[in-house]
N, C-alpha and C positions, 0 to 999 in steps of 0.2 A: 339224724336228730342229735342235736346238740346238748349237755347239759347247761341247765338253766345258771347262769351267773348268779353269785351268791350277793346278797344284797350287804351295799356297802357301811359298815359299822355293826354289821350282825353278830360279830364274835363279840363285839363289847358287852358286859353286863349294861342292863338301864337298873335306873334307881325308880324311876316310873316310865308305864309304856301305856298308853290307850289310845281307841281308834275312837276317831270323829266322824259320822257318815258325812259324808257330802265333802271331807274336808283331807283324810288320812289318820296314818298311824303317828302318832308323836312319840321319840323317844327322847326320857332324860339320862345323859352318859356322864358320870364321873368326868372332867378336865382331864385328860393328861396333859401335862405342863409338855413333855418331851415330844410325844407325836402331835399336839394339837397348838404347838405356839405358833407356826407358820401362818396356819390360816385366821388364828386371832390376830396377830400382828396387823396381818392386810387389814382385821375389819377395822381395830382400835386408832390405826393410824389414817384415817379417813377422816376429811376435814368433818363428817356429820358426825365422829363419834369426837369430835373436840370435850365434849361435856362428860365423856368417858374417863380422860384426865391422863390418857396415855400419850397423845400427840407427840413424836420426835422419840418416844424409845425406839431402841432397837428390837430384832425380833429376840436378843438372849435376853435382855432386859424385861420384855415381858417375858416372858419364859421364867424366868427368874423370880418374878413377883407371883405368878398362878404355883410356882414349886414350894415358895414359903408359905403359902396357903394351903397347899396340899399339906404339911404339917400341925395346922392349929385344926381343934375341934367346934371355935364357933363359928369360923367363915369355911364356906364351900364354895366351887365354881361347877358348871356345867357346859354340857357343850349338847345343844338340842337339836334333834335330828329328827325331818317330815320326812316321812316314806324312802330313809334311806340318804336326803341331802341334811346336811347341817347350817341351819337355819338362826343359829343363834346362841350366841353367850348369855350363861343364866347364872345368876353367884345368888347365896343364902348367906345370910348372918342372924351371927344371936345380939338384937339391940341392946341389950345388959352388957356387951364386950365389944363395942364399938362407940367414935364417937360418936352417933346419933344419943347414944344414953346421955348428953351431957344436955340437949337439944330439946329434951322433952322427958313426958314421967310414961316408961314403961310399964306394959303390963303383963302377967306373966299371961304364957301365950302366946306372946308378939313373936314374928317373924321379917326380919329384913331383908327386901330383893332387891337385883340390880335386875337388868335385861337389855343387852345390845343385841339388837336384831343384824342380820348378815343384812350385802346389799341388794338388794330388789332382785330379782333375774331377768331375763329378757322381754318379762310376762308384765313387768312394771310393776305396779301399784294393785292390787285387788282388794277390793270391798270387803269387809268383814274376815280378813287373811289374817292379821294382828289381833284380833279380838278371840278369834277360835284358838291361834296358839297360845295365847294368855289364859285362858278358859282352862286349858289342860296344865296350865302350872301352874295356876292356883288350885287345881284341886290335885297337885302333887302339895302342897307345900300345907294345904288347910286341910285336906283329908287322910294325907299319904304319911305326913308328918303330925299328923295331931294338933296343928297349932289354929290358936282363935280369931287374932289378926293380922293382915300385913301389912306393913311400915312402906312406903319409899321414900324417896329423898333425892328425886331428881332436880336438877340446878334452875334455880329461879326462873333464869331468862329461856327455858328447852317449853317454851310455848305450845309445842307438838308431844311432847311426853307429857306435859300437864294433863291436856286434853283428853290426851286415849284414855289415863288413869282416873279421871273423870266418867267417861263413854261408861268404864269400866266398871262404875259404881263405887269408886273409891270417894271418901267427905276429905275433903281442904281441912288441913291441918294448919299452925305456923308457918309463918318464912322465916327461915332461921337462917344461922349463919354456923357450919361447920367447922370445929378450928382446924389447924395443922395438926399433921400426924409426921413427927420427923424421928424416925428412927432406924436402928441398922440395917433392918431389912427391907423397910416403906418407908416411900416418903409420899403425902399426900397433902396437896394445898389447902389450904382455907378457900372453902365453898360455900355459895351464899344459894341455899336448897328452900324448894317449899315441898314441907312434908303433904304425905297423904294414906289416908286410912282407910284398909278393907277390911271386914269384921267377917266371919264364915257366913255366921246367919244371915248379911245383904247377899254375900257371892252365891248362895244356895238357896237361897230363897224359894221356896213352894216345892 
């Protein structure tokens, strides 16, 4: 009898970990920029995460951008992991220190998400697969973190991110228009985003 193989990303601390019945164990892992650029690379450079804003770095480039992040106290990245696979890029920000604050009137409370999901796996598409892992980051980011609502600001035309964030009980906010962010460390284009808003008491509701 063989010892049991140790489950992959088990030595990482998570900043949140809970289990879903029917669904798994969720964990959220601090980014390493150094061990985890590789496989962000592959997802960001994916013509579906064009609206990600990465298309054509290289893998040091991004590497480069999740390490100067790893530096600042209002933006965070994550790298989210189902029952041991890593299933997805997860970033937090504080909207009072990005330019979303230019875009609309903050509340304190607010909390700002990205989320690039990995690509499908052999299993395709599954029903209610996206809504369960969303379910567990928002109650890392509204319960874990204390905070009231979450912001997103995904790009006008991502028809399909609207959507879920909709499913998801998030209210249509503005269509706004993000400026440029050009500086030594980021650069980031002017985006034409429609915001959207989840408040804890809808996400929790009863």
């Amino acid at each position: 009898m063989t010892d049991a193989q140790p489950t992959p990303y088990a030595d990482r601390p998570a900043v949140h970990e809970q289990h879903l019945d029917g669904f798994g164990t969720v964990r959220v892992l601090p980014l390493d920029p150094a061990v985890d650029a590789t496989r962000i690379h592959g997802w960001v450079s994916e013509e579906r995460a064009a609206f990600w804003g990465m298309n054509g770095l290289t893998r040091e480039q991004v590497g480069a951008v999740y390490a100067h992040m790893d530096t600042l106290d209002t933006h965070h990245a994550f790298l989210v992991v189902k029952d041991g696979d890593p299933v997805a890029l997860f970033q937090t920000y504080d909207p009072a220190a990005d330019r979303v604050s230019e875009c609309y009137d903050a509340e304190p409370g607010d909390i700002g998400v990205h989320l690039l999901l990995a690509p499908a796996g052999a299993e395709g598409a599954r029903p209610g697969w996206t809504a369960a892992l969303s379910g567990a980051l928002m109650t890392y980011v509204l319960l874990g973190l204390d905070r009231t609502r979450v912001v997103v600001d995904p790009d006008v035309a991502n028809d399909k991110a609207i959507a879920r964030f909709r499913r998801q009980g998030f209210t249509a906010g503005p269509a706004v228009v993000l400026p440029e962010v050009d500086l030594p460390d980021v650069y980031l284009p002017e985006k034409k985003a429609q915001l959207a808003f989840l408040r804890r008491e809808v996400a929790f509701a009863g």
